[in-house]
The first five atom37 places (N, CA, C, CB, O) and aatype in JSON, in Angstrom:
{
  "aatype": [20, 20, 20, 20, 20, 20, 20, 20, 20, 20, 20, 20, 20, 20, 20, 20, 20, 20, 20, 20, 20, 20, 20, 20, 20, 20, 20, 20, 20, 20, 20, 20, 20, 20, 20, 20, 20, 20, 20, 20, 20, 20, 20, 20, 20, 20, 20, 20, 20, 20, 20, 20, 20, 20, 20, 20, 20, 20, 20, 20, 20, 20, 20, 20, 20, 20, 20, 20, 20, 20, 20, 20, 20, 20, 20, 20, 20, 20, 20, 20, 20, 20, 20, 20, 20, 20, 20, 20, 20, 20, 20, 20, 20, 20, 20, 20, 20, 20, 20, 20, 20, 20, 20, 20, 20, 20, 20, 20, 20, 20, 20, 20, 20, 20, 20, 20, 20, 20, 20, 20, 20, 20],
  "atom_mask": [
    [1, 1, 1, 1, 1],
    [1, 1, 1, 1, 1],
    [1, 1, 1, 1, 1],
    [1, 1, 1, 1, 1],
    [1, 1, 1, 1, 1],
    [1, 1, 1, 1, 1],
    [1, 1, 1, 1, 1],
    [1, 1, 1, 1, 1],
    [1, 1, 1, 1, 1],
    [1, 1, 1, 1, 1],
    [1, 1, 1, 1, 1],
    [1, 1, 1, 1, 1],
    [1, 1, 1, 1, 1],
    [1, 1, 1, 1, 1],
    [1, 1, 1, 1, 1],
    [1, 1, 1, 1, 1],
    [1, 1, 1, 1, 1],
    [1, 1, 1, 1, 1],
    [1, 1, 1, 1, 1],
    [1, 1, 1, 1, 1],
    [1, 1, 1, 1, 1],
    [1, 1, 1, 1, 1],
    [1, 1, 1, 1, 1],
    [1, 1, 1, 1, 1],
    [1, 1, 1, 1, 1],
    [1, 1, 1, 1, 1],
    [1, 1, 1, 1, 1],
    [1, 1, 1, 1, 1],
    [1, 1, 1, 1, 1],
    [1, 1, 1, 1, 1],
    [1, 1, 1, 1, 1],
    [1, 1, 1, 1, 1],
    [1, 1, 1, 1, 1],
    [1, 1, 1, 1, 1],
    [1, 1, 1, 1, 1],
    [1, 1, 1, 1, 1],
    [1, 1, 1, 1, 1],
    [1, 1, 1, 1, 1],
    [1, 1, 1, 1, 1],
    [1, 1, 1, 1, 1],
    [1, 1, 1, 1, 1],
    [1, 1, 1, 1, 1],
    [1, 1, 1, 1, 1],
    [1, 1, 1, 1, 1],
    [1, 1, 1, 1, 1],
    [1, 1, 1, 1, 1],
    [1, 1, 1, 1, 1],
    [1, 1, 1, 1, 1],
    [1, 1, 1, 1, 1],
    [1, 1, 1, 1, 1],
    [1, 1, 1, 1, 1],
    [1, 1, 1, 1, 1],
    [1, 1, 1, 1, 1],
    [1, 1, 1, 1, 1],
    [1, 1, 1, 1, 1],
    [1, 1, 1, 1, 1],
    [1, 1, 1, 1, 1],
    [1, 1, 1, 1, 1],
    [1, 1, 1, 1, 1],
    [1, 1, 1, 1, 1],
    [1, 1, 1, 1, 1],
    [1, 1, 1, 1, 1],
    [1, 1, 1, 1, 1],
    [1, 1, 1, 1, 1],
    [1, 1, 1, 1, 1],
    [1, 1, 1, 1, 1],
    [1, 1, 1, 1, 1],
    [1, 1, 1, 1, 1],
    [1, 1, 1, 1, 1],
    [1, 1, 1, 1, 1],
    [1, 1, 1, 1, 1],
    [1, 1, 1, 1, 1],
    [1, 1, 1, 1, 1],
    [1, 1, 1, 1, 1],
    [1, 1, 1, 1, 1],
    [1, 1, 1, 1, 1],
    [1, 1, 1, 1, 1],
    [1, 1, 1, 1, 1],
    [1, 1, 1, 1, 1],
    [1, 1, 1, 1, 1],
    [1, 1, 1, 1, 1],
    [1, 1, 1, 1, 1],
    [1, 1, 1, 1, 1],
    [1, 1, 1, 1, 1],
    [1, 1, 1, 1, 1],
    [1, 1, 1, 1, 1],
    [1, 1, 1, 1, 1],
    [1, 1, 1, 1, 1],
    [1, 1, 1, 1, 1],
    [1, 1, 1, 1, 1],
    [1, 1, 1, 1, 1],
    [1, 1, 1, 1, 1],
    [1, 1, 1, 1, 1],
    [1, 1, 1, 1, 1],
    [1, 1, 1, 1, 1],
    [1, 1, 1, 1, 1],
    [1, 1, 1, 1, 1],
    [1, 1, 1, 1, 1],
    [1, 1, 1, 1, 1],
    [1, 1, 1, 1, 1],
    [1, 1, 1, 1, 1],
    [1, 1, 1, 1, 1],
    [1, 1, 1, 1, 1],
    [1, 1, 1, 1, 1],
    [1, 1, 1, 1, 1],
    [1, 1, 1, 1, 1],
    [1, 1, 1, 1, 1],
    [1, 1, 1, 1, 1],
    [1, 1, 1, 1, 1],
    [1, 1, 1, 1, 1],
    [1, 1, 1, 1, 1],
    [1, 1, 1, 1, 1],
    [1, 1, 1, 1, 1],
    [1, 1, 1, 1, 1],
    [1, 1, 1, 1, 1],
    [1, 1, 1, 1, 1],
    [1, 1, 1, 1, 1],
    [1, 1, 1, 1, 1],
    [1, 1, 1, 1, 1],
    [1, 1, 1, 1, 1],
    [1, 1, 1, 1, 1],
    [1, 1, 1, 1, 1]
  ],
  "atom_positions": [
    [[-16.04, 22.95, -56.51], [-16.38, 23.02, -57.92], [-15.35, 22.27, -58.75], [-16.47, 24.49, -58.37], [-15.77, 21.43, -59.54]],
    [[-14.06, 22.5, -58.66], [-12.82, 22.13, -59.08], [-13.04, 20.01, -59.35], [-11.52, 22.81, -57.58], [-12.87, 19.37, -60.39]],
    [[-13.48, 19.45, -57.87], [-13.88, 18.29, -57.59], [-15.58, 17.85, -58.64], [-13.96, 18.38, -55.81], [-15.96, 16.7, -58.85]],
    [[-16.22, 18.94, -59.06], [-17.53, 18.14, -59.43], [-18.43, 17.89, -58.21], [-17.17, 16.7, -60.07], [-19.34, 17.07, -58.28]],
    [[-18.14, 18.65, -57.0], [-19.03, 18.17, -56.17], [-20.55, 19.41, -55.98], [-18.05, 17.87, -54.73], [-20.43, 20.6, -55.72]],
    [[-21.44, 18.9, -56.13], [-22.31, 20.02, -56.14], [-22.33, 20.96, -54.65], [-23.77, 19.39, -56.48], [-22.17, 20.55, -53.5]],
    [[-22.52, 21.96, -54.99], [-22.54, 23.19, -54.14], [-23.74, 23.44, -52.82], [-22.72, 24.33, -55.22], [-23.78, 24.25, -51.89]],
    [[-24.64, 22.35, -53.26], [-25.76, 22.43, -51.99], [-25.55, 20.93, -51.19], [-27.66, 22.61, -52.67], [-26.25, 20.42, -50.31]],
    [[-24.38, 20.46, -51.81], [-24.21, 19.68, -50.81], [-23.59, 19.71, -49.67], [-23.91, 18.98, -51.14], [-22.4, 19.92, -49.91]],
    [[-23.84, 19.58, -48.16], [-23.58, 19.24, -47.22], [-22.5, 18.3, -46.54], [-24.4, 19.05, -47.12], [-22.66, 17.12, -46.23]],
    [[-20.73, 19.46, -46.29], [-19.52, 18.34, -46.35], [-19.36, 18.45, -44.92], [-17.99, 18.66, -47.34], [-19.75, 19.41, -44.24]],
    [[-18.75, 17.41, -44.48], [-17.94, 17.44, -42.95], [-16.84, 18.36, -43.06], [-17.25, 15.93, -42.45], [-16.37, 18.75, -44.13]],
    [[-16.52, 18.65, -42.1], [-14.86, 19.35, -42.07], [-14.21, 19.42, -40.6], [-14.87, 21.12, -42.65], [-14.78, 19.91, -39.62]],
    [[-12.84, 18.83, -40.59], [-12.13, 18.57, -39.43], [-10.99, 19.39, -39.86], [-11.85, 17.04, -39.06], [-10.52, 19.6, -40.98]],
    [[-10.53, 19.97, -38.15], [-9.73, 20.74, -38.43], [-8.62, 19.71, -37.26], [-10.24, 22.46, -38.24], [-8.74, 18.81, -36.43]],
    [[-7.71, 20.41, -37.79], [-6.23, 19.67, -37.15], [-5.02, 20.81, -36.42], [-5.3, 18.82, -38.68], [-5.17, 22.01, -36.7]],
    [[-4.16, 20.51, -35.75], [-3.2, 21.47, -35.61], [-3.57, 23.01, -35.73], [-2.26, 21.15, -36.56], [-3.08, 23.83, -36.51]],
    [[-5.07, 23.36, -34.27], [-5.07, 24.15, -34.17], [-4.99, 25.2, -32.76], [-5.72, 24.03, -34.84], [-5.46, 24.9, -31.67]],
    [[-4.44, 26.18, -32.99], [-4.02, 26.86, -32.23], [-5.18, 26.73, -30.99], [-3.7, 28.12, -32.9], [-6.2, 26.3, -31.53]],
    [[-5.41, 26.96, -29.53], [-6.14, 27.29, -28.47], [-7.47, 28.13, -28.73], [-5.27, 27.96, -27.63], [-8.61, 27.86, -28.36]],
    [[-6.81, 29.68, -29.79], [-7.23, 30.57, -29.85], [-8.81, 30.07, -30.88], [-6.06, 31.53, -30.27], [-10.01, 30.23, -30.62]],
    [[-8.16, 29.48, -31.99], [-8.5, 29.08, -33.08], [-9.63, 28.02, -32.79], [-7.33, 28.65, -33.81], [-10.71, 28.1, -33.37]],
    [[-9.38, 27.11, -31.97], [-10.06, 25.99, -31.27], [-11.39, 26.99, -30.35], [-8.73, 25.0, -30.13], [-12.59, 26.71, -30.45]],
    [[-11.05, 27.69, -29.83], [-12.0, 28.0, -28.86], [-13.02, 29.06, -29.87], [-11.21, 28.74, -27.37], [-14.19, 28.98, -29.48]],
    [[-12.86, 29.95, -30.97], [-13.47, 30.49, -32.15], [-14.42, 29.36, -32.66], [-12.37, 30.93, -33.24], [-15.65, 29.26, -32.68]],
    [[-13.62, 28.72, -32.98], [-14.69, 27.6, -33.87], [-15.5, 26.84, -33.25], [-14.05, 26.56, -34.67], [-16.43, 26.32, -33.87]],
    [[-15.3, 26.57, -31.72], [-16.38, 25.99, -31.19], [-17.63, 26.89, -30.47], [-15.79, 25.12, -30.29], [-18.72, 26.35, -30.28]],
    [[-17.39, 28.18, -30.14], [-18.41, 29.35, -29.82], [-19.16, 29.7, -31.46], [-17.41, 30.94, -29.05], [-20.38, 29.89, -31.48]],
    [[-18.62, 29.74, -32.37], [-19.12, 29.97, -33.69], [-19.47, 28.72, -34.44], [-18.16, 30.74, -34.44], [-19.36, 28.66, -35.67]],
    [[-19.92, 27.63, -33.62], [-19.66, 26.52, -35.07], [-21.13, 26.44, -35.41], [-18.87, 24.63, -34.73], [-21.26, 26.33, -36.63]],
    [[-22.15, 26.46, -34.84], [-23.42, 26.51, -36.05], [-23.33, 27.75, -37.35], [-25.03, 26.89, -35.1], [-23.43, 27.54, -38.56]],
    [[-23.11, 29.14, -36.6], [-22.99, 30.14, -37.32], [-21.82, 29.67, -38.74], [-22.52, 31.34, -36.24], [-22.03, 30.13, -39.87]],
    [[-20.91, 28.94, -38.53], [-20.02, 28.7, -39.52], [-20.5, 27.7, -40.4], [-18.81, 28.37, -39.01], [-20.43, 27.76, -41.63]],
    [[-20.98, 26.81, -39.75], [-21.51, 25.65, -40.44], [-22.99, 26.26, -41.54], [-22.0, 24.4, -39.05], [-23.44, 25.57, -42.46]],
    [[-23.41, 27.29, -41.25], [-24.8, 27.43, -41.75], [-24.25, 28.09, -43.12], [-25.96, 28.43, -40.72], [-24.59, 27.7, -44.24]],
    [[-23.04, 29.5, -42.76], [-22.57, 29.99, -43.68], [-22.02, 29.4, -44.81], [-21.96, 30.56, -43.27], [-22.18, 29.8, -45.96]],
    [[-21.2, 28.18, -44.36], [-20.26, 27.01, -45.21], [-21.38, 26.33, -45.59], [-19.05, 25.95, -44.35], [-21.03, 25.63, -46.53]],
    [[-22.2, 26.21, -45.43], [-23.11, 24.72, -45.55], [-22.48, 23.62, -45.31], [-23.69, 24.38, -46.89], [-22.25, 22.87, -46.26]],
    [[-22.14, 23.34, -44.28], [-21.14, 22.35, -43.86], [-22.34, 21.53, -43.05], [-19.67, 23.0, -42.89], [-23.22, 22.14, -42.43]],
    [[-22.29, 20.25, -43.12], [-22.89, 19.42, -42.14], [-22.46, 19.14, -40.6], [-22.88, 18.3, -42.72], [-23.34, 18.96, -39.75]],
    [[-20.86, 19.12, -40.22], [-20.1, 19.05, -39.11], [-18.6, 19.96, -39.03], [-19.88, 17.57, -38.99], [-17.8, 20.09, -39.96]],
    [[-18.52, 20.38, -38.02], [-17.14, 20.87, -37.51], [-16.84, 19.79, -37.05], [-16.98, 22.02, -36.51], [-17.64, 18.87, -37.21]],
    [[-15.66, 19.56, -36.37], [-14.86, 18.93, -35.83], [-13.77, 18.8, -35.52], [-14.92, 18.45, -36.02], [-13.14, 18.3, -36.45]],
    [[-12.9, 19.09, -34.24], [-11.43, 19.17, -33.97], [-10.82, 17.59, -34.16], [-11.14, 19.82, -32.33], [-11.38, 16.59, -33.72]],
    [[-10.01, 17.61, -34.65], [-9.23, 16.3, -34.45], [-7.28, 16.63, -33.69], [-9.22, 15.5, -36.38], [-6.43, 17.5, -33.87]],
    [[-7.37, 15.37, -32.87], [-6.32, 15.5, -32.1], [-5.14, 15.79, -32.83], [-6.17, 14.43, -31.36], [-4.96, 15.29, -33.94]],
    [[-3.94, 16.91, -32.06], [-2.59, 16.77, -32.85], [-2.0, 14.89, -33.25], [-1.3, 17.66, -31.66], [-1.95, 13.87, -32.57]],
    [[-1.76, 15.11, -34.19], [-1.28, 13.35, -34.63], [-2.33, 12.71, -35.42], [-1.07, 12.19, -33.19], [-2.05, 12.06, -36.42]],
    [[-3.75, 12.9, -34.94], [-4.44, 11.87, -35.52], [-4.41, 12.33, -37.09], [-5.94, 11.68, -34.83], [-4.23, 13.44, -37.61]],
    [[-4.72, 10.78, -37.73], [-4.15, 10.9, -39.21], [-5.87, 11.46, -39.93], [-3.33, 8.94, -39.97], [-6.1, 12.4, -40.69]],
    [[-6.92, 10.35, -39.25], [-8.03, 11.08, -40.4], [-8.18, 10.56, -41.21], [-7.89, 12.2, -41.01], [-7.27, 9.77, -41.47]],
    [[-9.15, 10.6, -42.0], [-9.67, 10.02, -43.08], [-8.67, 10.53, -44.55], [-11.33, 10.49, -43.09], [-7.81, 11.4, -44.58]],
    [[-9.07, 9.82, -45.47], [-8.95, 10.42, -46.84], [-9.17, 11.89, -47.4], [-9.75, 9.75, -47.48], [-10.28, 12.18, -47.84]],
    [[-8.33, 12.67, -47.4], [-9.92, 14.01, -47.5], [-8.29, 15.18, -48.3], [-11.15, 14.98, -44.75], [-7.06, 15.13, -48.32]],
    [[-9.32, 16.0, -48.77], [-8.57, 17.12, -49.38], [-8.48, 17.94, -48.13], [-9.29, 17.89, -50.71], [-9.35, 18.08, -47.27]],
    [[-6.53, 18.78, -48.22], [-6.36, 19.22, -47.27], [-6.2, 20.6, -47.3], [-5.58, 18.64, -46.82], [-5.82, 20.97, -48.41]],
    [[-6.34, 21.49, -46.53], [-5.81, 22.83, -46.73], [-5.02, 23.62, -45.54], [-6.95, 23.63, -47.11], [-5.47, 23.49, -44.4]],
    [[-4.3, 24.13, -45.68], [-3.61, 25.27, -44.65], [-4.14, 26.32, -44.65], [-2.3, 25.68, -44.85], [-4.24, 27.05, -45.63]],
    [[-4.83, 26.68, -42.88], [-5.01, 28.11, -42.86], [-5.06, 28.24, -41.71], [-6.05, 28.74, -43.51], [-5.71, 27.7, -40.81]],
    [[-3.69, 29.66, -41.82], [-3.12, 30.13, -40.22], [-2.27, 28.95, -39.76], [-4.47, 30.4, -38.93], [-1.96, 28.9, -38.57]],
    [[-2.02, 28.37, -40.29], [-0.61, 27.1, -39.46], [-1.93, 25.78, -39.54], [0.2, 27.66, -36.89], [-1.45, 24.76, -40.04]],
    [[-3.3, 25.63, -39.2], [-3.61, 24.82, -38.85], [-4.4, 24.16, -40.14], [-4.09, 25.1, -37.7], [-4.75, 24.87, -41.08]],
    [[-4.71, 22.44, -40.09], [-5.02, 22.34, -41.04], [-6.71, 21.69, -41.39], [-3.94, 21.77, -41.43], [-7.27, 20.8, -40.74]],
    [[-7.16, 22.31, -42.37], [-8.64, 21.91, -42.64], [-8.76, 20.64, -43.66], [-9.46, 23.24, -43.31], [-8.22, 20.59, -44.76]],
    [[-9.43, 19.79, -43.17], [-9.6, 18.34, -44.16], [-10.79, 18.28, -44.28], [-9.12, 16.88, -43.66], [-11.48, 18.12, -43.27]],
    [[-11.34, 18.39, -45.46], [-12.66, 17.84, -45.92], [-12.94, 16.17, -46.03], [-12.84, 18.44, -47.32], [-12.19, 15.75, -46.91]],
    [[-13.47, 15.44, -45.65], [-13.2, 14.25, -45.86], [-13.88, 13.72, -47.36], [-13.66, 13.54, -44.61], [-15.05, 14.01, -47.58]],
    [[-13.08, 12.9, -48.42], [-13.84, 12.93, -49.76], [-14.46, 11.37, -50.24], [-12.71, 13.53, -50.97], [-14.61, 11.0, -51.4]],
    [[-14.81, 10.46, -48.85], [-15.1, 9.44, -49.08], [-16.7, 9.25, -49.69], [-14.74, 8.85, -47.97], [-17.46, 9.15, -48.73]],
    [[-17.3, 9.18, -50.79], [-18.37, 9.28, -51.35], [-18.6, 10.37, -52.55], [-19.14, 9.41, -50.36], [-19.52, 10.48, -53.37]],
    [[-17.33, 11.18, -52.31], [-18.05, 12.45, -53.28], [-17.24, 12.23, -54.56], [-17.81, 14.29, -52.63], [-17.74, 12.57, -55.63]],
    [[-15.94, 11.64, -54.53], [-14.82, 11.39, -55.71], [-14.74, 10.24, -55.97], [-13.47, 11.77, -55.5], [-14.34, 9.19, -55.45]],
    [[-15.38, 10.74, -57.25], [-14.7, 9.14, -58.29], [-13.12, 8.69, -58.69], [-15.26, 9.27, -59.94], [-12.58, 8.59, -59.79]],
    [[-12.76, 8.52, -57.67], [-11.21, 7.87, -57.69], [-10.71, 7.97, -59.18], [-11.17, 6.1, -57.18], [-9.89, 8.8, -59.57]],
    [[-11.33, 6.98, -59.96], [-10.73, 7.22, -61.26], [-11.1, 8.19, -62.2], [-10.79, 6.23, -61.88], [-10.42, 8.36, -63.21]],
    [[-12.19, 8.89, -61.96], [-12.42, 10.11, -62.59], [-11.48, 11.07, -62.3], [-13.63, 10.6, -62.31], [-10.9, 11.78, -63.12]],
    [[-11.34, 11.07, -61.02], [-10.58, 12.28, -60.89], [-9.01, 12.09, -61.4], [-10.65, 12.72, -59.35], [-8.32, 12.86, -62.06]],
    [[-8.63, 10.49, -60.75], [-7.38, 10.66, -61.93], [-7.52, 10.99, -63.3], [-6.66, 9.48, -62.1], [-6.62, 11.73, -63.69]],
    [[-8.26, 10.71, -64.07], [-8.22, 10.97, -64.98], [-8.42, 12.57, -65.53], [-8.86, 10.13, -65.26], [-8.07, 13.15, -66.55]],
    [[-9.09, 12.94, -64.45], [-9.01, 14.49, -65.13], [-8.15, 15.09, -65.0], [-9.78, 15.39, -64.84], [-7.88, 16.03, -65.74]],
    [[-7.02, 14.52, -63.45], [-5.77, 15.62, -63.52], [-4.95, 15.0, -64.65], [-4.75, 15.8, -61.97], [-4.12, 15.71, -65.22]],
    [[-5.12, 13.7, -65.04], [-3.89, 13.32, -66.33], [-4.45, 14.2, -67.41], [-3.78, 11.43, -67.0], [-3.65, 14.22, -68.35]],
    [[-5.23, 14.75, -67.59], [-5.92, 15.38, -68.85], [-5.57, 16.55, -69.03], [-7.29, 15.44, -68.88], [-5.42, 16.99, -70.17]],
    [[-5.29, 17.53, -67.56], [-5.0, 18.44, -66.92], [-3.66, 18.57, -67.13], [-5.39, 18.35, -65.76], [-3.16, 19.59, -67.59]],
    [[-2.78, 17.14, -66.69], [-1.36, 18.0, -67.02], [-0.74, 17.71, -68.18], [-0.25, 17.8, -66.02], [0.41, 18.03, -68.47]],
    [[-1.73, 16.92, -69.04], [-0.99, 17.1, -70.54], [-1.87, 18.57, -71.05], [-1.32, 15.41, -71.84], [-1.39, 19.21, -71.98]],
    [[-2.75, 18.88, -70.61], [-2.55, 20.2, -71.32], [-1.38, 21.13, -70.53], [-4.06, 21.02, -71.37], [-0.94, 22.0, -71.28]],
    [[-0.88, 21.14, -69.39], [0.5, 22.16, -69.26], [1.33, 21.79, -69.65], [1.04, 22.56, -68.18], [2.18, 22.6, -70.03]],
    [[1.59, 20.22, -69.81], [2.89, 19.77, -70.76], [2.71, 20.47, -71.9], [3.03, 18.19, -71.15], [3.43, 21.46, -72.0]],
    [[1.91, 20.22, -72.85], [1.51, 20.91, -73.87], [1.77, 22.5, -74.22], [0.33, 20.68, -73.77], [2.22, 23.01, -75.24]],
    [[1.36, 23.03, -73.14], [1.61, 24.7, -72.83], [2.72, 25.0, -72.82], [1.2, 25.28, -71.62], [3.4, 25.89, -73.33]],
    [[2.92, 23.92, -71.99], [5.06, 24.03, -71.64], [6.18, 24.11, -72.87], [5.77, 22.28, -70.83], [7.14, 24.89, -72.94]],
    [[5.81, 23.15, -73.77], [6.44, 22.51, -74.74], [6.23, 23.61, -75.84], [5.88, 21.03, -75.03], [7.0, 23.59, -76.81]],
    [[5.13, 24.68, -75.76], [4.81, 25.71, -77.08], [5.56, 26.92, -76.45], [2.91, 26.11, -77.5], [5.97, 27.86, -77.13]],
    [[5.69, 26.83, -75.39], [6.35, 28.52, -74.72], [7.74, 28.12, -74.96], [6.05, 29.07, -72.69], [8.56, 29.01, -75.16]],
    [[8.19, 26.64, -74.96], [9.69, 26.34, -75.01], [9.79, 26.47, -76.25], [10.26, 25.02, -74.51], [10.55, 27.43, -76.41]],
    [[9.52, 26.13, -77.09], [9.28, 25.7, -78.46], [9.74, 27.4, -79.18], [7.37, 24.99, -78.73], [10.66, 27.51, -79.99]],
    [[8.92, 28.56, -78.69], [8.75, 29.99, -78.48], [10.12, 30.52, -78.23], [7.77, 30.32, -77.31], [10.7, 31.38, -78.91]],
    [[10.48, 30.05, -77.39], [11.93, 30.92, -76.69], [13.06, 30.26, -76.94], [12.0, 31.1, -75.02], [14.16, 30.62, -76.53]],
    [[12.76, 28.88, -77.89], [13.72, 28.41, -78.55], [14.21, 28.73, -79.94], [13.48, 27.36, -78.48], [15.24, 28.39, -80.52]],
    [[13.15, 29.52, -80.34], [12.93, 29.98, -81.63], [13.99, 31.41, -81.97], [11.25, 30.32, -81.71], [13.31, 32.43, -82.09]],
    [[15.04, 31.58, -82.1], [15.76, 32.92, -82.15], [15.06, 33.87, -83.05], [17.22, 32.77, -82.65], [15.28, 35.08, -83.11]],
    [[13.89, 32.98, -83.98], [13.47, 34.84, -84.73], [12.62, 34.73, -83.5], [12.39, 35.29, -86.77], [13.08, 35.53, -82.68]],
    [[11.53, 34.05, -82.99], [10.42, 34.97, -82.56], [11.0, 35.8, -81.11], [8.9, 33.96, -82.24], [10.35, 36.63, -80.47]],
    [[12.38, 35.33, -80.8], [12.98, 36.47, -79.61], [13.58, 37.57, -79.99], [13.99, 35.98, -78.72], [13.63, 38.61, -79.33]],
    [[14.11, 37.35, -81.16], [14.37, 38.41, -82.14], [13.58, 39.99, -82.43], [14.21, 37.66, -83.27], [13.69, 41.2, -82.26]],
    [[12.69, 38.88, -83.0], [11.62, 39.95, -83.42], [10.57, 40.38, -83.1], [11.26, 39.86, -84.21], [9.82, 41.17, -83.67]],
    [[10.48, 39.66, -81.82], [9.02, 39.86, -80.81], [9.15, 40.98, -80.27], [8.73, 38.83, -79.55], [10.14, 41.39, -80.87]],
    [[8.88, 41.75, -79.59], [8.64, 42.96, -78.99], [9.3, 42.06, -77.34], [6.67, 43.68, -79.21], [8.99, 40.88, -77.14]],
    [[9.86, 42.56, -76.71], [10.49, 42.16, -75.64], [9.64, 42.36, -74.73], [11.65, 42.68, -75.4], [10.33, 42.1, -73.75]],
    [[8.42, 42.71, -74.25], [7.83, 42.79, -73.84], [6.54, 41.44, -74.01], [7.89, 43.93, -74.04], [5.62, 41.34, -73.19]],
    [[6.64, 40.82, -74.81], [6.11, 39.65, -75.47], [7.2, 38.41, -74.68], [6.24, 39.84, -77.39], [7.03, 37.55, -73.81]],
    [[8.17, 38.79, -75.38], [9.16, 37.47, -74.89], [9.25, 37.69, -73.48], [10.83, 37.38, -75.58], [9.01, 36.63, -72.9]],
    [[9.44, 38.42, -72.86], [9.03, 38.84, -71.28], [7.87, 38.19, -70.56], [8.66, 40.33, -71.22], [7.97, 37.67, -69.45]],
    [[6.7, 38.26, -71.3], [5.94, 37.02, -70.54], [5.84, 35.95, -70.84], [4.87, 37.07, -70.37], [5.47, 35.05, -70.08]],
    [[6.26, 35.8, -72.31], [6.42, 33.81, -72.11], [7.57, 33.42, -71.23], [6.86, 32.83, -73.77], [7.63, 32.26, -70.84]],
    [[8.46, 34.27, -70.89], [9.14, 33.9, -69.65], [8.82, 33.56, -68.41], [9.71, 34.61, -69.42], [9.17, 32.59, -67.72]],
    [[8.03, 34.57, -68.17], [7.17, 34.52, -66.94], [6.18, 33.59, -66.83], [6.56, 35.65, -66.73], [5.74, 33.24, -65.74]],
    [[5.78, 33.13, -67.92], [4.59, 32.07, -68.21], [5.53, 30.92, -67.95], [3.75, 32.06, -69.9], [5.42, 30.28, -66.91]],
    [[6.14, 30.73, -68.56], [7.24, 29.58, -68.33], [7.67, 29.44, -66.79], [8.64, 29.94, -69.21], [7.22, 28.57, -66.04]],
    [[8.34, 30.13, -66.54], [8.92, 30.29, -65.17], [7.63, 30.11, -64.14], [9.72, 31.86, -65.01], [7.91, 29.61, -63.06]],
    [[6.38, 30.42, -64.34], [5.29, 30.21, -63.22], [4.72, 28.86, -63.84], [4.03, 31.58, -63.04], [3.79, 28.28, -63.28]]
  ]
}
């Protein structure tokens, strides 16, 4: 969703750096997984091999790659995370802006200034 990619579409997915245990699960279960995921393919790929282009994820040590050749608009998507992190710059710069301010730490309820800390700090 995050990507814009619609939800009834049909993705590959290769897994990497996975355990024996993990390997031998996914290949006794892989229609059942694939039907659940709506996934078009499983697929193990060798320790080392590099793989396509693809968004990656960690789970359990080993790793899952979607491959994203066709579904991302290269420059769309840059452009949405630049859009993306000027709004946390933005966010950033008003919570600093906030805790730079000696009345509003002053006079805020400390419990207030307590989470723009935490907002800050995460």
């Amino acid at each position: 969703a995050e990507m814009n990619i619609a939800p009834s579409k049909a993705l590959d997915v290769l897994l990497r750096n996975c355990s024996a245990d993990a390997q031998r699960r996914v290949q006794e279960n892989q229609s059942f997984i694939a039907r659940l995921a709506r996934l078009e393919s499983i697929a193990l790929l060798p320790a080392g091999e590099k793989g396509p282009v693809s968004v990656t994820k960690l789970v359990d040590g080993a790793e899952l790659l979607i491959p994203m050749a066709g579904f991302i608009d290269k420059d769309a998507e840059i452009a949405r995370l630049a859009k993306e992190m000027g709004k946390l710059d933005a966010e950033i710069a008003s919570i600093e802006g906030k805790l730079a301010n000696e009345g509003f730490v002053a006079r805020a309820p400390e419990a207030v200034v307590a989470k723009e800390r935490d907002r800050l700090a995460a």
